[in-house]
C-alpha positions in Angstrom: 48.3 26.6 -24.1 44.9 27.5 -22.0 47.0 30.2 -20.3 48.2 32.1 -23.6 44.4 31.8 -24.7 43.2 33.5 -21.8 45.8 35.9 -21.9 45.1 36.7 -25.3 41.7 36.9 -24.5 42.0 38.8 -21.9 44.1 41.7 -23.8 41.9 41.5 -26.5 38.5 42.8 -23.9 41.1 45.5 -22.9 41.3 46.5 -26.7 38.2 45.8 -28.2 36.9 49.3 -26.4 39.5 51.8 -28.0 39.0 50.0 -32.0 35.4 50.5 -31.4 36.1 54.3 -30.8 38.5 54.9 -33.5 36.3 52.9 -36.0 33.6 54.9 -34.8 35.6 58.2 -35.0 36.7 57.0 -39.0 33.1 55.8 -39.6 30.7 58.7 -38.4 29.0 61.0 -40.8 30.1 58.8 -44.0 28.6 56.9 -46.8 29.9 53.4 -46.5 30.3 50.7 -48.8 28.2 47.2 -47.6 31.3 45.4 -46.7 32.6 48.2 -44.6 29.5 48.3 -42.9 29.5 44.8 -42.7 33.2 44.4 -40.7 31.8 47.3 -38.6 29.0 45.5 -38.0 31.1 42.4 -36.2 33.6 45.0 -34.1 29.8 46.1 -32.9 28.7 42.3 -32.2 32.4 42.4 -30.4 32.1 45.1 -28.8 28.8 44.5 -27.1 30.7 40.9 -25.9 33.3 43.5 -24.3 30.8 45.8 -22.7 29.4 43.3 -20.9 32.6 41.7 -19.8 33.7 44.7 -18.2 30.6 45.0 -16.5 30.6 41.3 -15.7 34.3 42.3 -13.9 32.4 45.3 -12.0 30.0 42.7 -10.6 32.0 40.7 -9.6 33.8 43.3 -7.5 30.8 44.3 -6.0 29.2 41.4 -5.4 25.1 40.2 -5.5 22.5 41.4 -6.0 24.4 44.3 -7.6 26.3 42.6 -9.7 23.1 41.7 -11.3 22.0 44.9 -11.2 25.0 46.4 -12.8 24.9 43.9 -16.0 20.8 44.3 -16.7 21.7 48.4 -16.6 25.0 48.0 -19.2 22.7 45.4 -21.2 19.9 48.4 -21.0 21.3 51.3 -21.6 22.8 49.5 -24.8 19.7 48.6 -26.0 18.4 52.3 -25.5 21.3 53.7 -27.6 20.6 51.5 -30.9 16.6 51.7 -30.6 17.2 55.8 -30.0 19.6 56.1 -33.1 17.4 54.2 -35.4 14.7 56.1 -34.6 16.8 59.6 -34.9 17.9 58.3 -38.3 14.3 57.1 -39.9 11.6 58.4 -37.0 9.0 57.4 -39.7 9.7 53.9 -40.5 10.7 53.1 -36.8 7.2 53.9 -34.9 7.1 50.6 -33.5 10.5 49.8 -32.8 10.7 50.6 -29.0 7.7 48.2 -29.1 9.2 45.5 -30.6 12.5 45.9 -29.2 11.3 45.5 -25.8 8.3 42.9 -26.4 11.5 40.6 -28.2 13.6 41.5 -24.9 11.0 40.1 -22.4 10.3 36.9 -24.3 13.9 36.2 -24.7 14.9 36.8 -20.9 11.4 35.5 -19.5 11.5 32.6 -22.0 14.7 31.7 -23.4 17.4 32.9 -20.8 14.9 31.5 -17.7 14.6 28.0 -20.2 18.0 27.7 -20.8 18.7 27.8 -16.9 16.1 26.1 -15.6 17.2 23.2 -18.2 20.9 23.1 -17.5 20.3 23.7 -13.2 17.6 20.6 -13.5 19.6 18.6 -15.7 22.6 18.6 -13.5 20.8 18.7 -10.3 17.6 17.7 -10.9 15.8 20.6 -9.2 16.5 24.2 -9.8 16.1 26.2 -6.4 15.8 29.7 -5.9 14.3 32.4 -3.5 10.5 32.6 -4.6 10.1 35.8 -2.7 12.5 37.9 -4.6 11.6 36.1 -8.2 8.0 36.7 -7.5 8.5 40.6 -6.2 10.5 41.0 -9.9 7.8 38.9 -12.0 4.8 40.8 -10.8 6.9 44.0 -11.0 7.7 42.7 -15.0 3.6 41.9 -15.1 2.8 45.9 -14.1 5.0 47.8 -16.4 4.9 45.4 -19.1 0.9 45.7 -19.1 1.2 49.8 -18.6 3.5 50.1 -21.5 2.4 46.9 -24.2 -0.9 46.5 -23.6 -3.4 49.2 -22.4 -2.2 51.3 -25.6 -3.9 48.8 -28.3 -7.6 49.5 -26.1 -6.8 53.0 -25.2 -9.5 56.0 -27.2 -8.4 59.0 -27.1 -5.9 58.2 -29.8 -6.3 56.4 -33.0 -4.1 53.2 -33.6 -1.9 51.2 -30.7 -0.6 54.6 -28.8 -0.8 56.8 -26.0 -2.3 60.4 -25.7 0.6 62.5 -23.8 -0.9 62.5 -20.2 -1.1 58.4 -20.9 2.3 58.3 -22.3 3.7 60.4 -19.1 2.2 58.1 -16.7 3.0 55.3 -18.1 6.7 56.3 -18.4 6.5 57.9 -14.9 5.1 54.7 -13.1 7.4 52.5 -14.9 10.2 54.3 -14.0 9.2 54.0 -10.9 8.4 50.7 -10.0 11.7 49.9 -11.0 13.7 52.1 -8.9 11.4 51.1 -6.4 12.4 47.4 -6.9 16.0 48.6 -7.2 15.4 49.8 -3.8 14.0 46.7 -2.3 17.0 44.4 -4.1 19.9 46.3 -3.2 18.5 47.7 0.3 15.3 46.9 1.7 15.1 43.1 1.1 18.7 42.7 -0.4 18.6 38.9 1.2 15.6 38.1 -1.0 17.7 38.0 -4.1 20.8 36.2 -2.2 21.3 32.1 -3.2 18.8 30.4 -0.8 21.2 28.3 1.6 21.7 24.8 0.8 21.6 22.0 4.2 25.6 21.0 4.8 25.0 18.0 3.3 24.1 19.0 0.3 26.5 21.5 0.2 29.5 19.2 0.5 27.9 17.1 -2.1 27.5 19.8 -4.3 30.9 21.0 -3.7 32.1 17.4 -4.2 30.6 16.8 -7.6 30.8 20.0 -9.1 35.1 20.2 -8.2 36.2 22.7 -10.5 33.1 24.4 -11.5 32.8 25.7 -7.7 36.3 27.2 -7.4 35.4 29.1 -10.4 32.1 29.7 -9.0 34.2 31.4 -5.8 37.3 33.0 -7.7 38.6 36.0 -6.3 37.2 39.0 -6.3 38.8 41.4 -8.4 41.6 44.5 -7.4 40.0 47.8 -7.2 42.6 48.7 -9.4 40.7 46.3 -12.5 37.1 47.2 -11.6 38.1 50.7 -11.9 39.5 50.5 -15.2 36.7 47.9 -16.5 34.5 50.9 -15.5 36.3 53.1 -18.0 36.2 50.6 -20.4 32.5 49.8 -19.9 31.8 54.0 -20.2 33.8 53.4 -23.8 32.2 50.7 -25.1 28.9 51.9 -24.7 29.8 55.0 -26.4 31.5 52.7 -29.3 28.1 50.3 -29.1 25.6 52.9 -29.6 27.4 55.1 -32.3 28.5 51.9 -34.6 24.3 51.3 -34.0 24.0 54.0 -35.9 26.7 54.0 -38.6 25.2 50.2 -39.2 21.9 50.7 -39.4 21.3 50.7 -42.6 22.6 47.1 -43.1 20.5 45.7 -40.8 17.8 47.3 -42.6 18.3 46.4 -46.0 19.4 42.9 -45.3 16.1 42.5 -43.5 14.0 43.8 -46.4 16.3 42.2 -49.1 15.3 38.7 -47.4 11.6 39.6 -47.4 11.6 39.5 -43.8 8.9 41.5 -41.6 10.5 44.7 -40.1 9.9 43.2 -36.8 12.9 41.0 -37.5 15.2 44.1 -37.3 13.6 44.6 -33.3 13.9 41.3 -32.6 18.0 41.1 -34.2 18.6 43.7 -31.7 17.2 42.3 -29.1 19.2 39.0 -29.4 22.5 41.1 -29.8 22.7 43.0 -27.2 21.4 40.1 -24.7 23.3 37.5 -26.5 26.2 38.0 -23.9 24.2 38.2 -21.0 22.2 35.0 -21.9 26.0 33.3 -21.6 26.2 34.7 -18.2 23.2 33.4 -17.1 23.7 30.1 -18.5 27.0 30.2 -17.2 26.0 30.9 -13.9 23.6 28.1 -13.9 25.9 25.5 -14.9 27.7 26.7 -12.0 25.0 25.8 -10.0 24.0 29.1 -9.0 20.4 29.6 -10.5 19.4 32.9 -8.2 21.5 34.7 -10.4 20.5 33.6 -13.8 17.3 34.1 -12.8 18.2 38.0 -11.2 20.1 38.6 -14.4 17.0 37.5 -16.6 14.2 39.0 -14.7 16.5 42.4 -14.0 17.2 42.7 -17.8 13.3 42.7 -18.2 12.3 45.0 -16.2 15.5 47.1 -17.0 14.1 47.0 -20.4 10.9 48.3 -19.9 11.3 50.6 -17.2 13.6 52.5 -18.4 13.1 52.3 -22.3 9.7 53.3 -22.0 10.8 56.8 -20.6 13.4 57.5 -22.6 10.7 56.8 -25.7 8.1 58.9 -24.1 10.6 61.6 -23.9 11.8 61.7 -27.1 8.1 61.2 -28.6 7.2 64.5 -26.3 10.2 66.2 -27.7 10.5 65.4 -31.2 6.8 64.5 -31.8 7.8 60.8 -33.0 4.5 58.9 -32.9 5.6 56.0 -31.1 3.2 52.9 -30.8 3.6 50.8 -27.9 0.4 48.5 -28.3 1.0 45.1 -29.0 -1.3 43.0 -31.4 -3.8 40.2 -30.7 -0.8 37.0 -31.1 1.6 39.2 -29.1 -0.7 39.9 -26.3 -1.8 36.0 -26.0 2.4 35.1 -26.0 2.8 38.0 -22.8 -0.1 36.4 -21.1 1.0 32.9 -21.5 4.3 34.1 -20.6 3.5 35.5 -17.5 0.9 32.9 -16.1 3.3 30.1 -17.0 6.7 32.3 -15.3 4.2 32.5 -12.0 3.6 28.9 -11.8 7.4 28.3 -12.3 8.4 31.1 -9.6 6.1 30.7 -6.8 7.7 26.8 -5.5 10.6 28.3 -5.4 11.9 25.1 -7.3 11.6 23.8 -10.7 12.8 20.9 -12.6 13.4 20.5 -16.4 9.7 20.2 -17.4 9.4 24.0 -16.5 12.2 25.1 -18.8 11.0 22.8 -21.4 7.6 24.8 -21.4 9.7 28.2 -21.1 11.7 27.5 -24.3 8.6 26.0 -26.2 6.9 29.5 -25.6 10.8 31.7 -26.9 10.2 28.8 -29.9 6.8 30.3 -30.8 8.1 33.8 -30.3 10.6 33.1 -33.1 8.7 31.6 -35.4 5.5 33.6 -35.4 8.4 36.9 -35.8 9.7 35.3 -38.9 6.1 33.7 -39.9 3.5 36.3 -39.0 
């Protein structure tokens, strides 16, 4: 029975990427009924599950700290599509978007995915372990861009409101860009072994490998063919088209249903947020359960700083462009969440272990996030 659910499963990633297209190709450019948008709205939501499958079955292929890599860029470049086509399709009602979007991202991946882990590692095996060096090196990198891009804009002058002049906004783009392919550099080349799973003593390895039985022979499956990364890479390339056009032909739903619950327009950023890393979060906590907290923690931290680094230029470039004006400043509750966020993240990182008391105070921080989105 398992067998004809995976297989099902499995043929229903390979075809989730072509109904995306066609419904997309039937969809685009027409005024659509709420329930229409509504079904088109869950073969997005499935979609986005596919995408990152596919990219999941890329990683695997080529292996850590890539694989990583590879997942926080498809999670990414997602999230860029829908905060891009909402703000093509309503530039003046989506000036903080981009914001938002990205503020939500952090707190879920520094917060809530790093929580969850932490927990479930700790739980099982009452520490957590990981490489300090290569957390740190991402975390401070996270601390740089995030404080470039969310925070100097609310005490900036030569602008009114939360937002950047041009030279600012270039700079800010520039050197955000920049620090993360300069800590792409350093993962996948320089330092690669910083972001490798620290090496347990035999002992504990055989114990590990003793109680964990079939969680560690999925943990070391086979790689897969060449043949299947190849075509999950043409898959991946469609879904993402699929993802970000049914963004746009759904928009509007999200909108209204937002503003027909009386909900701040904040909601909408943080919806999108928790969409598209919904499916990375299970990879995450999937690899943790596994036992193999290095990469939950590379997967959350990467998504971060994928988020910021390059959101933030693909903004600035379309505020140049177009003209949109874009604010990027956080307010007063947001900014005190960010700092707490990172002073408690470098306490956590710097031991290089942590037990369940640290994830307790990660997800009690993602708790307030949510509630003060809803409650303001």
């Amino acid at each position: 029975m398992s067998k004809t659910f995976e297989l099902i499963i499995s043929r229903s990633f390979l075809a989730l990427p072509v109904v995306a297209l066609i419904a997309l190709a039937l969809s685009w450019g027409r005024s659509l009924p709420d329930a229409i948008l509504a079904v088109l709205g869950l073969v997005l939501a499935a979609s986005i599950i596919a995408a990152v499958h596919h990219a999941e079955v890329v990683a695997h292929r080529v292996g850590e700290p890539f694989g990583s890599l590879i997942l926080a860029l498809a999670v990414t470049i997602i999230e860029v599509g829908m905060i891009v086509t909402l703000m093509l399709s309503s530039p003046d009602s989506s000036s903080e978007l981009a914001r938002d979007t990205v503020f939500a991202a952090v707190m879920i991946t520094c917060n809530g995915i790093v929580g969850i882990a932490i927990v479930i590692k700790a739980l099982r095996k009452r520490v957590a372990t990981f490489k300090s060096e290569g957390v740190g090196g991402a975390l401070a990198t996270i601390a740089v861009i995030a404080t470039l891009s969310l925070v100097l804009p609310t005490f900036t002058t030569s602008t009114a409101g939360p937002t950047f002049s041009a030279t600012q906004l270039t700079y800010a783009a520039a050197a955000s860009l920049g620090l993360y392919l300069l800590f792409v550099f350093v993962q996948t080349y320089r330092h690669r072994d910083f972001f490798l799973p620290p090496m347990l003593p035999k002992s504990e390895s055989t114990k590990a490998e003793s109680s964990n039985g079939e969680s560690v022979k999925k943990a070391h499956a086979a790689s897969p063919s060449r043949r299947t990364a190849i075509i999950s890479l043409a898959l991946l390339t469609i879904s993402l088209v699929g993802v970000v056009g049914l963004a746009k032909v759904t928009s509007p739903l999200i909108e209204s249903a937002v503003s027909d619950l009386g909900l701040p327009q904040v909601v909408v950023a943080v919806s999108i947020a928790l969409l598209v890393l919904a499916p990375e979060a299970v990879s995450a906590i999937r690899a943790a359960y596994l036992g193999r907290t290095q990469k939950s923690l590379n997967l959350a931290y990467g998504s971060a700083m994928a988020s910021i680094g390059l959101t933030i230029p693909v903004i600035a470039v379309l505020s140049l462009v177009f003209g949109f004006n874009v604010a990027l400043g956080l307010g007063g509750k947001e900014i005190v969440l960010l700092a707490v966020t990172l002073i408690v993240s470098t306490l956590t990182v710097v031991p290089g272990r942590a037990t369940v008391l640290q994830g307790g105070v990660h997800l009690a921080l993602f708790g307030a996030f949510l509630v003060l989105a809803v409650s303001p």
